[in-house]
C-alpha positions in Angstrom: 11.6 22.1 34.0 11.8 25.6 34.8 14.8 28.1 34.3 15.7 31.5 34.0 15.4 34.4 31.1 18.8 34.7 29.9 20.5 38.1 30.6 19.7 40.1 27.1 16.1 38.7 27.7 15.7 40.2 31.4 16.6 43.4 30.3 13.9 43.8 27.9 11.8 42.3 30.3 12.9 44.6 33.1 11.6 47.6 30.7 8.3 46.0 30.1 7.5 45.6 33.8 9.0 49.3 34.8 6.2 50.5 32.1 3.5 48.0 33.4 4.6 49.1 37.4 4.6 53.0 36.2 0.8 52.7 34.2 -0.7 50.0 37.1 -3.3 52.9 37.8 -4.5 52.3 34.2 -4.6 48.8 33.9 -2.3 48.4 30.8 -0.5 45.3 30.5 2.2 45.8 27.6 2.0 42.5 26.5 4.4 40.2 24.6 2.3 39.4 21.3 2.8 38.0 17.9 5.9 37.6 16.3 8.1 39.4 19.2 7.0 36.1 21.5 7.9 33.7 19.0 11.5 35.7 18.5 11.6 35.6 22.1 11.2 31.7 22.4 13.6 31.2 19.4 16.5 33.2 21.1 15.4 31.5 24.8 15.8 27.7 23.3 18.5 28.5 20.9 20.2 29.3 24.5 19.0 27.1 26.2 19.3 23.9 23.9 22.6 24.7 21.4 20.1 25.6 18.4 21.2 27.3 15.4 18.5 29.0 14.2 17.5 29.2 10.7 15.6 32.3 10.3 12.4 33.4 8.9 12.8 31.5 5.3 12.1 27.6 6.6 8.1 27.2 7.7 7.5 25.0 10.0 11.0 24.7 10.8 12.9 27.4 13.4 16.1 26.2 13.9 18.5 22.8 14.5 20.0 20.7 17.2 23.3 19.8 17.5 22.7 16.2 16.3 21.4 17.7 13.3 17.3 16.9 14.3 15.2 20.4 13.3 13.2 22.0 15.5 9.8 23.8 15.6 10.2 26.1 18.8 6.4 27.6 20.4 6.5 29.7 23.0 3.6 31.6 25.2 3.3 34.5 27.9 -0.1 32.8 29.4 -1.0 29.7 30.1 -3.0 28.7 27.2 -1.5 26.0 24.8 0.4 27.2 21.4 -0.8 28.1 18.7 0.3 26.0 15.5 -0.3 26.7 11.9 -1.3 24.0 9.0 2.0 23.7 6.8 3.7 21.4 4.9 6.8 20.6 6.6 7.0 19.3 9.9 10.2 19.2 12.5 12.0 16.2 13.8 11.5 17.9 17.4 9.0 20.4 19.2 10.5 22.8 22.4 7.3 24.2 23.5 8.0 27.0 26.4 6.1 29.0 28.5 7.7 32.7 29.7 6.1 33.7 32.8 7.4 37.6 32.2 6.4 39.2 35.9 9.0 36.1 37.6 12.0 36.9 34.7 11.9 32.8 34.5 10.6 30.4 31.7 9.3 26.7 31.8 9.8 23.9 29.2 6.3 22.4 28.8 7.2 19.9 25.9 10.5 18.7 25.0 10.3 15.7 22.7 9.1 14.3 18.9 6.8 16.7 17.2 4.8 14.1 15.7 2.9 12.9 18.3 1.6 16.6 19.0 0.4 17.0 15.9 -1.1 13.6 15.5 -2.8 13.5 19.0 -3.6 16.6 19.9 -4.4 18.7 16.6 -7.1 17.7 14.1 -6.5 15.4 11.1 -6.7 19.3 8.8 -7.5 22.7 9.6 -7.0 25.8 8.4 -5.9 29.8 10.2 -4.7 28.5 13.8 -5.3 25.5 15.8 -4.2 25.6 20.0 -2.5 22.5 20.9 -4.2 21.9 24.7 -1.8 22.6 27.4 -2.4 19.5 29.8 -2.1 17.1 26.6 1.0 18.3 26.1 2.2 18.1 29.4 1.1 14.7 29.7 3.1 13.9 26.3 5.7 15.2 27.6 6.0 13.2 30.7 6.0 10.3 28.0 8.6 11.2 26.2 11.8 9.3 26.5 15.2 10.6 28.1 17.3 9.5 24.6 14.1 11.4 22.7 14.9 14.9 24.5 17.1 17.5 23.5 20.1 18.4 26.6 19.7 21.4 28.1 23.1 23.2 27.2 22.5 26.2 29.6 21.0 27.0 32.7 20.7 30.9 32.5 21.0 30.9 36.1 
């Protein structure tokens, strides 16, 4: 399901690919990395999904629905899966999104239980990083169930 960068998003955005548009001579691509993505992808599904975020202090857990479910939120500028982390404590749910920055718009690529992405698509234990692979999770995600889905509050449009 696709939709569009919220407003406060764009504008950031906007700056990035003035800079990108400007420097196009040189080949620099000002990329989204690291923690600023992740922030980004909080902020985007908080909007997009009624989320109240719950800051840097809970691992492995970003934020919650308004049913009370929490929720581990990835997000990605290119097409290659997320990347997820070995820790203890695992979300209810898993909003995995993918911003395509050049468009202004975002996709949600998984919606649904986190469990089965961990189980199915990451090793039994690993340690540093682990990408969960992009077409397993879409193909999870076309199993998941309507009920098991969190509403889309927003449209951003």
């Amino acid at each position: 399901m696709k939709f569009k960068l919220p407003a406060h998003v764009r504008e950031l955005v906007a700056a990035r690919n003035k800079l990108k548009d400007h420097f196009s001579a040189y080949d620099l691509r000002f990329t989204f990395d690291g923690n600023l993505v992740g922030d980004l992808g909080e902020a985007v599904a908080a909007d997009l999904f009624g989320l109240t975020l719950s800051g840097r202090s809970n691992e492995g857990i970003d934020g919650y629905a308004r049913d009370g479910r929490s929720v581990q939120v990835k997000a990605s500028g290119t097409r290659r899966g997320p990347a997820f982390r070995p820790v203890e404590t695992k979300a209810d749910h898993l909003i995995v999104l993918h911003l395509d920055y050049d468009a202004c718009e975002g996709e949600v690529i998984y919606n649904g239980p986190e469990e089965p992405v961990v189980t199915q698509l990451l090793p039994g234990s690993w340690r540093d990083q682990r990408t969960a692979n992009l077409r397993g999770l879409i193909k999870l995600n076309n199993s998941v169930a309507d009920h098991e889905r969190l509403p889309m509050i927003e449209s951003n449009q």
